[in-house]
VMD Tcl script that draws the C-alpha trace (Angstrom):
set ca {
  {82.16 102.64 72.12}
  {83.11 106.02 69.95}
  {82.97 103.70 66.81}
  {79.85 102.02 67.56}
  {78.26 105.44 68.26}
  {79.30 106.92 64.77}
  {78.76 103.34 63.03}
  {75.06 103.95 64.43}
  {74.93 107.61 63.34}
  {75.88 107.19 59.77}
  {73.49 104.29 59.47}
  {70.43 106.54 60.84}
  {71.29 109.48 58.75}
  {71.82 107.61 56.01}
  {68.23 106.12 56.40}
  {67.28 109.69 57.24}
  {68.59 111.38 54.31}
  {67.23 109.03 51.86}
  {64.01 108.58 52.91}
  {63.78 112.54 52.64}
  {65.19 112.52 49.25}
  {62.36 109.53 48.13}
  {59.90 112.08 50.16}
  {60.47 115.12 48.33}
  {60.78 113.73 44.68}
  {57.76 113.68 42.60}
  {57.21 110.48 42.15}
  {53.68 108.60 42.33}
  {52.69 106.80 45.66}
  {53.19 103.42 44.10}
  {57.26 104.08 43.21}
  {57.49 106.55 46.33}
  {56.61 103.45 48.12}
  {58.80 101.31 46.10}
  {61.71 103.31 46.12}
  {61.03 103.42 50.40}
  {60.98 99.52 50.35}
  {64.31 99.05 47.72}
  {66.17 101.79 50.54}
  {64.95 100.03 53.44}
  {65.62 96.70 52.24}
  {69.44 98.17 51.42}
  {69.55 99.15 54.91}
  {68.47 96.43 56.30}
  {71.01 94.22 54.48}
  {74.06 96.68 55.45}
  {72.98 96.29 58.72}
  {73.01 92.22 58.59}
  {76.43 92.39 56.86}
  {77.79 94.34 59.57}
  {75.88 92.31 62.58}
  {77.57 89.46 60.52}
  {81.15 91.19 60.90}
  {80.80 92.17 64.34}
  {80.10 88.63 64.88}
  {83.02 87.41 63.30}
  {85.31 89.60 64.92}
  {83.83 89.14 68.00}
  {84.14 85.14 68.08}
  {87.85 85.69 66.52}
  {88.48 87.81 69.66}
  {86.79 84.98 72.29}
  {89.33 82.40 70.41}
  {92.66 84.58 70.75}
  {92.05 85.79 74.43}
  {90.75 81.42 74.82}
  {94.22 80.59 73.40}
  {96.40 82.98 75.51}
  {94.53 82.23 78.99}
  {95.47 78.74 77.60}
  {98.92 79.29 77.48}
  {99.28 81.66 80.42}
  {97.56 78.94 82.60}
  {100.39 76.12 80.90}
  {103.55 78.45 81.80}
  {102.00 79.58 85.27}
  {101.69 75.32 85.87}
  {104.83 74.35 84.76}
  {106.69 77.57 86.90}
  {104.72 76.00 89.72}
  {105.52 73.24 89.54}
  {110.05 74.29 89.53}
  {108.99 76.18 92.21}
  {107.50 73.56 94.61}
  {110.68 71.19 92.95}
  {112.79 74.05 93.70}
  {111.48 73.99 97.00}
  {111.14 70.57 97.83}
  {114.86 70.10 96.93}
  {116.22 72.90 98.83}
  {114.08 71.73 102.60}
  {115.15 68.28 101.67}
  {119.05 69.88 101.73}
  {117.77 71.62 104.81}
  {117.06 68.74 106.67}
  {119.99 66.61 105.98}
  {122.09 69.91 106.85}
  {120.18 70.27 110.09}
  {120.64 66.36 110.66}
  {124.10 66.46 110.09}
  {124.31 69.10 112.74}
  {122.53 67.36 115.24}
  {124.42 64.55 114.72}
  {127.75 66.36 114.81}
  {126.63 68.17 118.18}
  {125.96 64.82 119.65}
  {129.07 63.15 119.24}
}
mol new
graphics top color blue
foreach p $ca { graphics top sphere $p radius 0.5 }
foreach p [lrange $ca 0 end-1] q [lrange $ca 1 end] { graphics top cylinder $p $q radius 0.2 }
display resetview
């Protein structure tokens, strides 16, 4: 958020600062003007650029976090799943124990 903040400061001072500096040369109205449109165009394409790298960065981001939720949700499945084996293998020796018991209590 800091970043953004001082991204957005430097851009608006920048376009402060120059349009200041076109206001108080003496130039004629026609290359005041032009000199206004050449800055603002300048700005405007800085401001696309970043946008543009923002963007980039921000899809980049999506991807990476995409790929590790990915993986996360492939090594929580496959613990599950030698759990509930783990499980099932260990009430299936339960059972037989408790049988056996039974059995042997019988007799």
């Amino acid at each position: 958020m800091a970043k953004n903040s001082v991204m957005v400061g430097t851009i608006v001072g920048a376009a402060v600062g120059a349009v200041s500096a076109l206001l108080l040369a003496p130039k004629s109205g026609t290359e005041l003007r032009k000199d206004i449109s050449n800055v603002c165009n300048s700005i405007t394409a800085k401001t696309k650029e970043k946008a543009g790298d923002v963007t980039r960065k921000t899809v980049d981001v999506a991807k990476s976090i995409g790929n590790h939720a990915s993986e996360f949700m492939d090594k929580t499945k496959e613990v599950s799943q030698f759990a509930a084996s783990e499980i099932k293998d260990t009430a299936k020796e339960t059972a037989e124990s408790a049988a056996e018991d039974v059995k042997s209590t019988m007799k």
